[in-house]
mmCIF file of the N, C-alpha and C atoms, coordinates in Angstrom:
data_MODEL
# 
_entry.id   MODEL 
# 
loop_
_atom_site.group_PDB 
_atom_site.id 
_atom_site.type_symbol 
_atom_site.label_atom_id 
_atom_site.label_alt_id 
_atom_site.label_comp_id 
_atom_site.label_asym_id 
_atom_site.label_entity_id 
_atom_site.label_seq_id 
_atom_site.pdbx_PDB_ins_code 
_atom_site.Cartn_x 
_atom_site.Cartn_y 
_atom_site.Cartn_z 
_atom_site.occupancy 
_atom_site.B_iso_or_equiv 
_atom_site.pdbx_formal_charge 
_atom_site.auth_seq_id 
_atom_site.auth_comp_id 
_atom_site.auth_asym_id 
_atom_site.auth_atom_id 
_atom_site.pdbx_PDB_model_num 
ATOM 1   N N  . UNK A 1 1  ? -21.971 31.679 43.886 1.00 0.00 ? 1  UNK A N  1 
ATOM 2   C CA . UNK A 1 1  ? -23.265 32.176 43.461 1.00 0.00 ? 1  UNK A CA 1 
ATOM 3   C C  . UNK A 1 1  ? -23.540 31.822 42.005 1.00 0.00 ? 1  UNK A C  1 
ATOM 4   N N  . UNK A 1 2  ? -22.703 31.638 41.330 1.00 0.00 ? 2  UNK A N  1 
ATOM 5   C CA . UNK A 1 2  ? -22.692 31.042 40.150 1.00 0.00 ? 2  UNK A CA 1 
ATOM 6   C C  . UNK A 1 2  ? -23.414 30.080 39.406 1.00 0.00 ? 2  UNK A C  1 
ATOM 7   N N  . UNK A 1 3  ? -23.454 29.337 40.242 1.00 0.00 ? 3  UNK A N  1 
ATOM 8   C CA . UNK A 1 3  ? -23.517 27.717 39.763 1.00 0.00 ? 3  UNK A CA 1 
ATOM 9   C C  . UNK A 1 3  ? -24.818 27.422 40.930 1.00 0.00 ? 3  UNK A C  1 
ATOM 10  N N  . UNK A 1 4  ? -25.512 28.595 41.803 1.00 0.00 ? 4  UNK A N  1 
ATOM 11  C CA . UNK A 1 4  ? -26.772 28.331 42.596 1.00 0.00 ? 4  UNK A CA 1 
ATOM 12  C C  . UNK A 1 4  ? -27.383 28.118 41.797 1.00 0.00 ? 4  UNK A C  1 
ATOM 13  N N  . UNK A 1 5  ? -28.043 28.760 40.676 1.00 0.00 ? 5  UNK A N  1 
ATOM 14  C CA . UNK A 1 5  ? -28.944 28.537 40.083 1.00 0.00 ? 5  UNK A CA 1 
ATOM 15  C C  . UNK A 1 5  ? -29.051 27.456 38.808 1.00 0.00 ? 5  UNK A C  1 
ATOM 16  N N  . UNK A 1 6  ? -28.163 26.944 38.691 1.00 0.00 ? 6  UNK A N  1 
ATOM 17  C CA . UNK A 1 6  ? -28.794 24.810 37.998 1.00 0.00 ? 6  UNK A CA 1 
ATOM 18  C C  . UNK A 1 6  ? -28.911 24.460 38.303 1.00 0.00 ? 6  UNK A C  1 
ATOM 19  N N  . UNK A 1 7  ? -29.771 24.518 39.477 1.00 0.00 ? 7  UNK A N  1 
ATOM 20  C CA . UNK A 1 7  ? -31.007 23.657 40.078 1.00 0.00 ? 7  UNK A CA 1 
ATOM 21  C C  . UNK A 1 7  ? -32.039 23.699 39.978 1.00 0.00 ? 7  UNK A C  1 
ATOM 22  N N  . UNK A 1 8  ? -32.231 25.187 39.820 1.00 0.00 ? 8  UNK A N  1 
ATOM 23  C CA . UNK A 1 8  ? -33.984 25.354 40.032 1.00 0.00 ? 8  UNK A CA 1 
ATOM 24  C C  . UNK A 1 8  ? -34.413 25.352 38.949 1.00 0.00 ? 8  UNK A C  1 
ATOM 25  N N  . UNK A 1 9  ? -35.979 24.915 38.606 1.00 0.00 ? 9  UNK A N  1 
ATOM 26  C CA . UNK A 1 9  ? -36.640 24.610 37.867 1.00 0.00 ? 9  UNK A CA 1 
ATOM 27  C C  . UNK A 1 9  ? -37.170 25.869 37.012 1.00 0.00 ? 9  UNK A C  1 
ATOM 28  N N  . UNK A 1 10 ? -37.982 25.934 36.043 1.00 0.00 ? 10 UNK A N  1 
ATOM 29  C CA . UNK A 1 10 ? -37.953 26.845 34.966 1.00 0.00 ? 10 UNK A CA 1 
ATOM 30  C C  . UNK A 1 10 ? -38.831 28.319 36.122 1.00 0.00 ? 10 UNK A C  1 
ATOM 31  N N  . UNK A 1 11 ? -40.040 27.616 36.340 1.00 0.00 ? 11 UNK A N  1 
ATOM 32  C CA . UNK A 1 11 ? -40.563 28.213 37.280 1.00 0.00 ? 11 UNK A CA 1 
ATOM 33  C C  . UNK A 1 11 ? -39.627 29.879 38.971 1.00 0.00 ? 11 UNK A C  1 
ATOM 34  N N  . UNK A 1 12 ? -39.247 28.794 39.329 1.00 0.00 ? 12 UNK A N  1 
ATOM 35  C CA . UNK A 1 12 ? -38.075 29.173 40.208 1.00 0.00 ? 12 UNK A CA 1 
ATOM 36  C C  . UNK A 1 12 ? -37.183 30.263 40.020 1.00 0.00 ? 12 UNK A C  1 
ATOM 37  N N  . UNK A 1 13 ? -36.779 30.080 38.597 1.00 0.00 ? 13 UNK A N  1 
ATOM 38  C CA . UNK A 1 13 ? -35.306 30.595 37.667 1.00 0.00 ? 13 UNK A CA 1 
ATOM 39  C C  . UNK A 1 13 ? -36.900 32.328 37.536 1.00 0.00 ? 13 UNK A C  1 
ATOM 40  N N  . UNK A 1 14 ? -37.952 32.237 36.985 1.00 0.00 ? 14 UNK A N  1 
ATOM 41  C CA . UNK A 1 14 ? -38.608 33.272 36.952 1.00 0.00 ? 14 UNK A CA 1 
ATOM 42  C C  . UNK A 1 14 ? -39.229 33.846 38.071 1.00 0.00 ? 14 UNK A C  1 
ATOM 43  N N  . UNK A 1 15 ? -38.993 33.137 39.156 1.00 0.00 ? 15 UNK A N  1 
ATOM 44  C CA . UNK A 1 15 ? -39.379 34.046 40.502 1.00 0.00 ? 15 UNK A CA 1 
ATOM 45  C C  . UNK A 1 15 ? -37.918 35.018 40.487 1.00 0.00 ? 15 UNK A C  1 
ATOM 46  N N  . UNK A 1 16 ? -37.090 34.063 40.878 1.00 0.00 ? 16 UNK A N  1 
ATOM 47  C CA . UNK A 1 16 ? -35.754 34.676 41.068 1.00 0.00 ? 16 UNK A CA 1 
ATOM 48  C C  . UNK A 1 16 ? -35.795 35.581 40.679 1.00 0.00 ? 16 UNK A C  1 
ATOM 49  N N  . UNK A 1 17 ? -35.906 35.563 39.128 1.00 0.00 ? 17 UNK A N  1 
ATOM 50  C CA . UNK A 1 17 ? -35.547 36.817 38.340 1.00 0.00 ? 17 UNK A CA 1 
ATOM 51  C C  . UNK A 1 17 ? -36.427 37.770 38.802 1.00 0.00 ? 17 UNK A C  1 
ATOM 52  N N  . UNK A 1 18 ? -37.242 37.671 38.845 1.00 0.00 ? 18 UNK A N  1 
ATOM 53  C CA . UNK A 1 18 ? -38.438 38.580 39.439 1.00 0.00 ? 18 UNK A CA 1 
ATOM 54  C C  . UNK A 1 18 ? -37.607 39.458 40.882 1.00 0.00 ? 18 UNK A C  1 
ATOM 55  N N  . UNK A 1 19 ? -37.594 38.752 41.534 1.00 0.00 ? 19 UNK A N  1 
ATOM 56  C CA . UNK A 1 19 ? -37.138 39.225 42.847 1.00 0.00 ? 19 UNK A CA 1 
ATOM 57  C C  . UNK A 1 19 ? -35.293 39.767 43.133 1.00 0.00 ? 19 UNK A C  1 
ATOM 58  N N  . UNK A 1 20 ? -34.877 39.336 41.912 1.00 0.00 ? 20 UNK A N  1 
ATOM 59  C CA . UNK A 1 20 ? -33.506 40.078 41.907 1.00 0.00 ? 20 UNK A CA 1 
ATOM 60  C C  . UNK A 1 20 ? -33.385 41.809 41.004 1.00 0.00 ? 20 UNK A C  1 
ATOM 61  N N  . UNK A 1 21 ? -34.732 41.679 40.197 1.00 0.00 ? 21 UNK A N  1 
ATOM 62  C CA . UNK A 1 21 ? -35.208 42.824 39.639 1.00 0.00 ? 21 UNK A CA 1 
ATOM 63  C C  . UNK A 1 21 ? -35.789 43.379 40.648 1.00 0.00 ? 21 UNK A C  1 
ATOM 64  N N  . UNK A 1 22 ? -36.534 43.302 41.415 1.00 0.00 ? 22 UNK A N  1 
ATOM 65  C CA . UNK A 1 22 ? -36.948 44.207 42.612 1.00 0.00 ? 22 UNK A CA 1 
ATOM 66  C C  . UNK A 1 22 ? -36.091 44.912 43.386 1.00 0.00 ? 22 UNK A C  1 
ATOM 67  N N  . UNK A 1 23 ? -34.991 44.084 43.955 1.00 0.00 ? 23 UNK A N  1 
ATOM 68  C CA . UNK A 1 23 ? -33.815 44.472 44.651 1.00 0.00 ? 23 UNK A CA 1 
ATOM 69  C C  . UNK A 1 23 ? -32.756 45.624 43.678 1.00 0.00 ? 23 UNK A C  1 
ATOM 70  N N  . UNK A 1 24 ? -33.076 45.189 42.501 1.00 0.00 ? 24 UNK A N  1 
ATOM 71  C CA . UNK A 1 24 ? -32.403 46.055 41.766 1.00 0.00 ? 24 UNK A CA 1 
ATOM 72  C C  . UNK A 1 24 ? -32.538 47.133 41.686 1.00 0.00 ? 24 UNK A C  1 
ATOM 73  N N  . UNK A 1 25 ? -33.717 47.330 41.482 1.00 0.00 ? 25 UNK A N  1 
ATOM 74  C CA . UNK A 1 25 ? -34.781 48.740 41.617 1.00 0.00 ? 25 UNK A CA 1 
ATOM 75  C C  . UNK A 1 25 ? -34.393 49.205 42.764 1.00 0.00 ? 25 UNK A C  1 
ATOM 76  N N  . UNK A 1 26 ? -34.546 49.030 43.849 1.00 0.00 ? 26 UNK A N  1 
ATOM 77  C CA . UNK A 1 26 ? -34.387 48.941 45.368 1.00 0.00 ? 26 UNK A CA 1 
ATOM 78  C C  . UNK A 1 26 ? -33.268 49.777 45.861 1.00 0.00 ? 26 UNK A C  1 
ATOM 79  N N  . UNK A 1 27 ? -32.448 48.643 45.159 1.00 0.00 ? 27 UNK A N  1 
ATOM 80  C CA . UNK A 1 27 ? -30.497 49.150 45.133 1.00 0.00 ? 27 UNK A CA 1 
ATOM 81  C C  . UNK A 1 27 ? -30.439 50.716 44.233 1.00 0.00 ? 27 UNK A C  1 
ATOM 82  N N  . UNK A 1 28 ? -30.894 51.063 43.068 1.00 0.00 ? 28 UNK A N  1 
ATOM 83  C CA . UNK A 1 28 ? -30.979 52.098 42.544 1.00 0.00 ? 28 UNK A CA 1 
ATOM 84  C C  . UNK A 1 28 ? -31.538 53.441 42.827 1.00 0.00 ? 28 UNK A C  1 
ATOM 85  N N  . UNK A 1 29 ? -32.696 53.310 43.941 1.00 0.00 ? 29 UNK A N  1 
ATOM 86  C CA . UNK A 1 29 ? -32.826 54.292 44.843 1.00 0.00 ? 29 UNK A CA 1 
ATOM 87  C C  . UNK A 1 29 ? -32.182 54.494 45.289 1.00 0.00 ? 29 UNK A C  1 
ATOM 88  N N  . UNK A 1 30 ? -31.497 53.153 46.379 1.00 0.00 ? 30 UNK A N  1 
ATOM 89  C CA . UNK A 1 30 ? -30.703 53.880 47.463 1.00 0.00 ? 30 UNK A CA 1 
ATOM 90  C C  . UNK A 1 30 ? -29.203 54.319 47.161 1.00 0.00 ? 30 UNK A C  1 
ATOM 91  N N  . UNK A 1 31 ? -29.125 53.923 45.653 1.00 0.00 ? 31 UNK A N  1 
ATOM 92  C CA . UNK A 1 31 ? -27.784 54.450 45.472 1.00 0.00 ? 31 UNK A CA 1 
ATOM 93  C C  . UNK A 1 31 ? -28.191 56.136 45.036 1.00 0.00 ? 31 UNK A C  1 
ATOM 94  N N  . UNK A 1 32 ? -29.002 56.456 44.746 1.00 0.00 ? 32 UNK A N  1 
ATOM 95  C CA . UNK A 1 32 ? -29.703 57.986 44.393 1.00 0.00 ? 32 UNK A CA 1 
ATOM 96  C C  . UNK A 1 32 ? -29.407 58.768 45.408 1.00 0.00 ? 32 UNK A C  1 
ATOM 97  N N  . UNK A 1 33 ? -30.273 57.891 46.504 1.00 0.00 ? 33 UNK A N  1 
ATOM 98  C CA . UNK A 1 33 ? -30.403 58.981 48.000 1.00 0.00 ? 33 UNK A CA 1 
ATOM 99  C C  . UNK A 1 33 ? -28.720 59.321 48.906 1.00 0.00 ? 33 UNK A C  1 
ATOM 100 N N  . UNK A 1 34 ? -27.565 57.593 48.295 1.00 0.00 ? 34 UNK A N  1 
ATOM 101 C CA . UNK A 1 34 ? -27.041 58.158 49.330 1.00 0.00 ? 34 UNK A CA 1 
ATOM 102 C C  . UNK A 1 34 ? -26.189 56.735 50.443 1.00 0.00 ? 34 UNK A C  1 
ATOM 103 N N  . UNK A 1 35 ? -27.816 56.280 50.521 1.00 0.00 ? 35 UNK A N  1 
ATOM 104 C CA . UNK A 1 35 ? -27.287 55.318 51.459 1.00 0.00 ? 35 UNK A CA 1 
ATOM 105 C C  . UNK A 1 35 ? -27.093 53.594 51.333 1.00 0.00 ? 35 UNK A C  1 
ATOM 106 N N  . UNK A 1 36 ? -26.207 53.813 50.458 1.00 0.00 ? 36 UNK A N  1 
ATOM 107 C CA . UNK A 1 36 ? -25.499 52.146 49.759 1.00 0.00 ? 36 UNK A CA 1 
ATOM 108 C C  . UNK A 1 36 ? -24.043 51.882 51.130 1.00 0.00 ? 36 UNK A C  1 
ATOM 109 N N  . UNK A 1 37 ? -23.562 51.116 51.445 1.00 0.00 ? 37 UNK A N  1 
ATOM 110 C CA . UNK A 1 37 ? -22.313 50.690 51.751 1.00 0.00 ? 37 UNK A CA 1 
ATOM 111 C C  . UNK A 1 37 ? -21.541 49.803 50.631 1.00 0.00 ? 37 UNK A C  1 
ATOM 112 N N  . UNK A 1 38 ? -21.700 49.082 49.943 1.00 0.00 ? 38 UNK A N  1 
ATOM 113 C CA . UNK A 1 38 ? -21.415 48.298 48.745 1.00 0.00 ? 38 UNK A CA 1 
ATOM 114 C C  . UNK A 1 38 ? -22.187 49.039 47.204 1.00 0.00 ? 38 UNK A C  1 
ATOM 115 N N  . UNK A 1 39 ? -20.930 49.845 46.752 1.00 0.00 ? 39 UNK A N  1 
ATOM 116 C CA . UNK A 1 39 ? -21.405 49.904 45.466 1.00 0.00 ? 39 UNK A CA 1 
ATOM 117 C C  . UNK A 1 39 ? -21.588 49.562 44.195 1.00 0.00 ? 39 UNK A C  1 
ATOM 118 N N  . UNK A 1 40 ? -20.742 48.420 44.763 1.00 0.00 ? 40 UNK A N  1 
ATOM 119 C CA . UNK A 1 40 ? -20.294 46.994 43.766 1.00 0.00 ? 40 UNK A CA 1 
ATOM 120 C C  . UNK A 1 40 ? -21.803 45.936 43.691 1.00 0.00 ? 40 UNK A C  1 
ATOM 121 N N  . UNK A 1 41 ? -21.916 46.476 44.496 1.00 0.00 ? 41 UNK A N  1 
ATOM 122 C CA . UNK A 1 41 ? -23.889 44.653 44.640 1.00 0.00 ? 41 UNK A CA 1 
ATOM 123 C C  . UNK A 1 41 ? -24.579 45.797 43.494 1.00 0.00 ? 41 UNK A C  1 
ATOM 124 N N  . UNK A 1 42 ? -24.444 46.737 42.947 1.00 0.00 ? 42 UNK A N  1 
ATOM 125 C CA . UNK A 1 42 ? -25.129 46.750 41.816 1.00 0.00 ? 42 UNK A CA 1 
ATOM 126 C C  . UNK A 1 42 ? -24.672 46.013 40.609 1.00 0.00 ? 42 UNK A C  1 
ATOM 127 N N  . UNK A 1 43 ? -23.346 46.050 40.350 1.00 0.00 ? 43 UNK A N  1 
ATOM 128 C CA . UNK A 1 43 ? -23.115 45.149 39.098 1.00 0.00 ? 43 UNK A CA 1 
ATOM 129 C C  . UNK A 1 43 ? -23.321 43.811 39.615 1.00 0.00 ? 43 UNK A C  1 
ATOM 130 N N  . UNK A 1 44 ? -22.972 43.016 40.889 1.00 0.00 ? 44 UNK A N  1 
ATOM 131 C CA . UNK A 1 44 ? -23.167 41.992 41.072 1.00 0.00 ? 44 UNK A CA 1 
ATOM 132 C C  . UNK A 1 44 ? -24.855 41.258 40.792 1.00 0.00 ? 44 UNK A C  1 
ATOM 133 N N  . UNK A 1 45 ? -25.591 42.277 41.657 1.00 0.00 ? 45 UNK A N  1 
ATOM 134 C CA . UNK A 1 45 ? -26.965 42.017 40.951 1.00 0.00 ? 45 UNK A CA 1 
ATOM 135 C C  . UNK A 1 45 ? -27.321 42.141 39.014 1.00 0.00 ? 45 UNK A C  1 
ATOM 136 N N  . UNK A 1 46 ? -26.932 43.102 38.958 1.00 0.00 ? 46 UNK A N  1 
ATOM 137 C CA . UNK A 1 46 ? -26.904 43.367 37.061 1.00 0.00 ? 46 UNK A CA 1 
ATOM 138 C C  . UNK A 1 46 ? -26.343 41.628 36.748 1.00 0.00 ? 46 UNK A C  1 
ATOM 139 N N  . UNK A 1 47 ? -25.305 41.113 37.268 1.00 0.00 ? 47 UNK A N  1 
ATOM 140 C CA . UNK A 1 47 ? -24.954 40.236 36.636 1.00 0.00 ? 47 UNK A CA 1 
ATOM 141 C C  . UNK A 1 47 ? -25.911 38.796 36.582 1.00 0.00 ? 47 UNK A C  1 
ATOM 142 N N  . UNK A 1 48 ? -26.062 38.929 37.841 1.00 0.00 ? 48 UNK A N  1 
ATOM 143 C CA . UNK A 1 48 ? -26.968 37.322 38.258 1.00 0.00 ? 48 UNK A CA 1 
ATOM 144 C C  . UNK A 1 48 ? -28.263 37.991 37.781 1.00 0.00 ? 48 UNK A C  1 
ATOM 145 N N  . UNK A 1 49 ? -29.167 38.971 37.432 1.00 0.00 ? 49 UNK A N  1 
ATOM 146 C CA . UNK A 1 49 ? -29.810 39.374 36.281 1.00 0.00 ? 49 UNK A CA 1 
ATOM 147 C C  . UNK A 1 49 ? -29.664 38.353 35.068 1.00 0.00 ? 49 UNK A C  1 
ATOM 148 N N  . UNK A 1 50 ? -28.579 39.071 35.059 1.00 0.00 ? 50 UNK A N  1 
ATOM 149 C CA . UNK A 1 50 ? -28.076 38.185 33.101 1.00 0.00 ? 50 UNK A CA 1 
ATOM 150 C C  . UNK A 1 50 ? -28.058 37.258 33.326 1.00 0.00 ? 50 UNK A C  1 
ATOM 151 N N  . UNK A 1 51 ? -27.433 36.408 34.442 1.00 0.00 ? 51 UNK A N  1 
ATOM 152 C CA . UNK A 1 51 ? -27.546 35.219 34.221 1.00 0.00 ? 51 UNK A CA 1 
ATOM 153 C C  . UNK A 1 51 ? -28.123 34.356 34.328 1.00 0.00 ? 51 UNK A C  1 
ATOM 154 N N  . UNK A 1 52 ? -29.607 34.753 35.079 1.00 0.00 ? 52 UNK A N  1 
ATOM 155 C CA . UNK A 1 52 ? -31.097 34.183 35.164 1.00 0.00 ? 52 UNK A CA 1 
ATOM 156 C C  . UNK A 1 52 ? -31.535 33.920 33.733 1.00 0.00 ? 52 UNK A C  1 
ATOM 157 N N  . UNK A 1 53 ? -31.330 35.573 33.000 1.00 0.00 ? 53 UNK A N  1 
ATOM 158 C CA . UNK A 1 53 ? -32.334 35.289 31.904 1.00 0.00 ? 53 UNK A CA 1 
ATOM 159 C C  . UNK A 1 53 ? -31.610 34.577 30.612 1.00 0.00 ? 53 UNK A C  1 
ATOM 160 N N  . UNK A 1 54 ? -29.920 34.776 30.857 1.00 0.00 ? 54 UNK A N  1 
ATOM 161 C CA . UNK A 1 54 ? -29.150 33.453 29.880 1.00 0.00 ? 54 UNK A CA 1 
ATOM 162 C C  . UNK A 1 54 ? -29.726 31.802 30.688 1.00 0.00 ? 54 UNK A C  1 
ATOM 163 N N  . UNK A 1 55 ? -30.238 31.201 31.185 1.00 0.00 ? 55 UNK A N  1 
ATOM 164 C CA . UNK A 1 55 ? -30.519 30.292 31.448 1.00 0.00 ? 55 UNK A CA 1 
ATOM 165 C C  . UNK A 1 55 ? -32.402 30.269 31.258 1.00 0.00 ? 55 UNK A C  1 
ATOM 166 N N  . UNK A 1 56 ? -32.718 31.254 31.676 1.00 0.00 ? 56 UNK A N  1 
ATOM 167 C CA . UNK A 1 56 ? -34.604 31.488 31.767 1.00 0.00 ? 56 UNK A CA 1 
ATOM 168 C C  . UNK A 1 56 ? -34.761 31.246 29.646 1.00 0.00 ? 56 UNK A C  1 
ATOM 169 N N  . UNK A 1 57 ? -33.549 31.699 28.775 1.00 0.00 ? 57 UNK A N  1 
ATOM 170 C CA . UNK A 1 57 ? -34.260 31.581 27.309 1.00 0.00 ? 57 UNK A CA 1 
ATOM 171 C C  . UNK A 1 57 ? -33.489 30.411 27.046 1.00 0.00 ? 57 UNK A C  1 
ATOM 172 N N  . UNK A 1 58 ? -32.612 29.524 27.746 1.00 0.00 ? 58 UNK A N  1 
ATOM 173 C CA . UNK A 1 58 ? -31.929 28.403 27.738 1.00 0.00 ? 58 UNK A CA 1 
ATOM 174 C C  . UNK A 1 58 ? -33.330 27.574 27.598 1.00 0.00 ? 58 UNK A C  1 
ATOM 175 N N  . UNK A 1 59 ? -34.075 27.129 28.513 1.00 0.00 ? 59 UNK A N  1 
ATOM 176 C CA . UNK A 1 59 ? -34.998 26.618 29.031 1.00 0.00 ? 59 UNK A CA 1 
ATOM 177 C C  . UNK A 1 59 ? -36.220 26.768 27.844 1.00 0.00 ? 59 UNK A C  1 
ATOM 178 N N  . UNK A 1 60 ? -36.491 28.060 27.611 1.00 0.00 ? 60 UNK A N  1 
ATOM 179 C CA . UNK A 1 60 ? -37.298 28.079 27.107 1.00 0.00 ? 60 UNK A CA 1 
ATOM 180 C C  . UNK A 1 60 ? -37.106 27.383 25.287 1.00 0.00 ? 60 UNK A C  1 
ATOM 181 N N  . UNK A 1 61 ? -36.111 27.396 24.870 1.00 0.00 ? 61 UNK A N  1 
ATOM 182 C CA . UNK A 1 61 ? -35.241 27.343 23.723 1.00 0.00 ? 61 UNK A CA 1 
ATOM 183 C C  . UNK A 1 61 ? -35.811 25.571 23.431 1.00 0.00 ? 61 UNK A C  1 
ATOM 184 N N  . UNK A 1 62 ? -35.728 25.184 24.777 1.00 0.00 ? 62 UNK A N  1 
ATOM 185 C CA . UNK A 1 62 ? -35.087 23.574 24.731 1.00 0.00 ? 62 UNK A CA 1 
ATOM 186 C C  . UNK A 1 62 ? -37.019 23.183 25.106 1.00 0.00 ? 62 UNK A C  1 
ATOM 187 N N  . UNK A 1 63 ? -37.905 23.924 26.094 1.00 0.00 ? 63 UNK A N  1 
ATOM 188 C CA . UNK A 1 63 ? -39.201 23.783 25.678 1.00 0.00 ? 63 UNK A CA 1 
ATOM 189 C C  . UNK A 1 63 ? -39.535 23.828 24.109 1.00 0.00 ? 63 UNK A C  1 
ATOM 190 N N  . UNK A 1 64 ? -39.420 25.514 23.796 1.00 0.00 ? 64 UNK A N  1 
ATOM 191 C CA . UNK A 1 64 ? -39.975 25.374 22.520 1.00 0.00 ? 64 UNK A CA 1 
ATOM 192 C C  . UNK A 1 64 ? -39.642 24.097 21.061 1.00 0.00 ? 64 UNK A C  1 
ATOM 193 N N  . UNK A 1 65 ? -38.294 23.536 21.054 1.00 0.00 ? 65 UNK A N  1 
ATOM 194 C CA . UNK A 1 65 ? -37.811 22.340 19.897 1.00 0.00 ? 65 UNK A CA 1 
ATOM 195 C C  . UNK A 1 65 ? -38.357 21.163 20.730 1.00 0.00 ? 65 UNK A C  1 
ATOM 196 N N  . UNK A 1 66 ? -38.678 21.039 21.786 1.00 0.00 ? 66 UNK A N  1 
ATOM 197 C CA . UNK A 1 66 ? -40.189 19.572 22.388 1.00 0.00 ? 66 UNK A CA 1 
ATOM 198 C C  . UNK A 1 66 ? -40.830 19.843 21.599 1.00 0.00 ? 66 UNK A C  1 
ATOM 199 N N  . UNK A 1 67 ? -41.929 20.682 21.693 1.00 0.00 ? 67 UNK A N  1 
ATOM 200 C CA . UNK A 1 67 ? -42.781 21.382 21.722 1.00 0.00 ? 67 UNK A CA 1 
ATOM 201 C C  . UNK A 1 67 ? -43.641 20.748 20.230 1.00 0.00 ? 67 UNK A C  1 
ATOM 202 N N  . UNK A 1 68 ? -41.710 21.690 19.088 1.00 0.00 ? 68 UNK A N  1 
ATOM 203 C CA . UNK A 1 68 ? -42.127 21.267 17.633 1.00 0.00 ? 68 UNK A CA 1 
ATOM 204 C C  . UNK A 1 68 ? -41.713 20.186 17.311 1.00 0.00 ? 68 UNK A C  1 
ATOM 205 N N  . UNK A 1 69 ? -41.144 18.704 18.352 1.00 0.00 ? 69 UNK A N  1 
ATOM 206 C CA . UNK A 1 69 ? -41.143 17.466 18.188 1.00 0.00 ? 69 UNK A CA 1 
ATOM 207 C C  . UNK A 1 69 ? -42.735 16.845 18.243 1.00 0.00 ? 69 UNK A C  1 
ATOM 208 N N  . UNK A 1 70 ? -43.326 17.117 19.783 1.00 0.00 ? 70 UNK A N  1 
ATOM 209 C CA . UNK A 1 70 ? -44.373 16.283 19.526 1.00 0.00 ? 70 UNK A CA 1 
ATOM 210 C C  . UNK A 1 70 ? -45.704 16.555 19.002 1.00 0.00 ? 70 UNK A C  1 
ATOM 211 N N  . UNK A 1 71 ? -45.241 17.853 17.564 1.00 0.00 ? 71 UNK A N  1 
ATOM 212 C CA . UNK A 1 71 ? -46.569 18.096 17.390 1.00 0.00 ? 71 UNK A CA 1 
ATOM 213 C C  . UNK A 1 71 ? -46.509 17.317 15.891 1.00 0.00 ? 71 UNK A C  1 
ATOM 214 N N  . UNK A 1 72 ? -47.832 16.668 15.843 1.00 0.00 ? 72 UNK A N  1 
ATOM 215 C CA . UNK A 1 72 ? -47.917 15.687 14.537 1.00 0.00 ? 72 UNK A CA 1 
ATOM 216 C C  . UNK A 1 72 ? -48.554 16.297 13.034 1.00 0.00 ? 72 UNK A C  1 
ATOM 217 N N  . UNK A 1 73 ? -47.715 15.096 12.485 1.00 0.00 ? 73 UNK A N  1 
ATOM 218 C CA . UNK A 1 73 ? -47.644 15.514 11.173 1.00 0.00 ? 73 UNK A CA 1 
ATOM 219 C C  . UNK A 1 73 ? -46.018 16.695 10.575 1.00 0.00 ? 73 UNK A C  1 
ATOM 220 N N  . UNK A 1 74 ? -45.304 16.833 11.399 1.00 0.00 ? 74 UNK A N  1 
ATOM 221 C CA . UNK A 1 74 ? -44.077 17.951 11.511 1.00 0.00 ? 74 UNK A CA 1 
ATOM 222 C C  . UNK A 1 74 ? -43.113 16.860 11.299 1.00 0.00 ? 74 UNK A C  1 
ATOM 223 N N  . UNK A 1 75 ? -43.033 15.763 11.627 1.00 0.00 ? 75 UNK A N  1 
ATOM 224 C CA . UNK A 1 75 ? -41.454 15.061 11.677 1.00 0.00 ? 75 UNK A CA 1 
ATOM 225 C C  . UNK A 1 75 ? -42.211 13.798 10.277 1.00 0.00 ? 75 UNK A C  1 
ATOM 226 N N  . UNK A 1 76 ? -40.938 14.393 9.452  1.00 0.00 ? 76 UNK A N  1 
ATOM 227 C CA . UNK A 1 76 ? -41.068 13.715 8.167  1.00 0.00 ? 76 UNK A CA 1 
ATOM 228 C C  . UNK A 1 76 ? -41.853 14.209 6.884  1.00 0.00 ? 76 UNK A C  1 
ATOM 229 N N  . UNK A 1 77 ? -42.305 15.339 7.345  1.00 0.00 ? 77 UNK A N  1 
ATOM 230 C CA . UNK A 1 77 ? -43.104 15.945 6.355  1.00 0.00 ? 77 UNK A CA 1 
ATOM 231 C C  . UNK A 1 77 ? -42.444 17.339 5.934  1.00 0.00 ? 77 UNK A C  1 
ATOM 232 N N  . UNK A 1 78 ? -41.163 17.239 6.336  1.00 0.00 ? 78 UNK A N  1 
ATOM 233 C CA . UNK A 1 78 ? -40.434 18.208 5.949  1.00 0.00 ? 78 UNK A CA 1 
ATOM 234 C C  . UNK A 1 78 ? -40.349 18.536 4.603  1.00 0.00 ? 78 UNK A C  1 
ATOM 235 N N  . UNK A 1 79 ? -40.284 19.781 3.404  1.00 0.00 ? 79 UNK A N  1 
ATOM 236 C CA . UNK A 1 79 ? -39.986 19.756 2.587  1.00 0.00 ? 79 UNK A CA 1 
ATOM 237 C C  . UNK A 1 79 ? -38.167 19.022 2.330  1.00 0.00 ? 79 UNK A C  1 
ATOM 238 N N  . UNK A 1 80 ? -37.539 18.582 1.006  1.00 0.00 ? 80 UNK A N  1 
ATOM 239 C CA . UNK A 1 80 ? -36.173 18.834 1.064  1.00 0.00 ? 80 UNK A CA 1 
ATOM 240 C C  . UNK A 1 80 ? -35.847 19.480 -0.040 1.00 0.00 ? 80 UNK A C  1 
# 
């Protein structure tokens, strides 16, 4: 489960996350009421959580320094 997600695209990586936060929520009721069999898929979810959004600000990190490459007048006009 690890290594599923370097594939998907930036897009993708924020559904996911989206929808592993739902389940999370989900999982946290039913651990309230009672009726979990695995009480472990909460940290397992908590984890692939984290590790969406360590890759979701990966992404974004490596957008934003494009971003301040191709905007003009920025490269070479640096103070030193």
């Amino acid at each position: 489960m690890r290594n599923s997600f370097k594939n998907l695209t930036f897009a993708e990586l924020k559904a996911k996350r989206e929808d592993l936060s739902r389940k999370y929520m989900d999982f946290r009721f039913q651990l309230v009421i009672g009726h979990v069999d695995n009480p472990l898929q909460k940290r397992q979810l908590r984890r692939q959580i984290a590790r969406l959004n360590t890759m979701i600000s990966q992404q974004e990190s490596v957008l934003r320094n494009q971003a301040r490459q191709k905007e003009p007048g920025t490269a070479g006009s640096e103070k030193a």
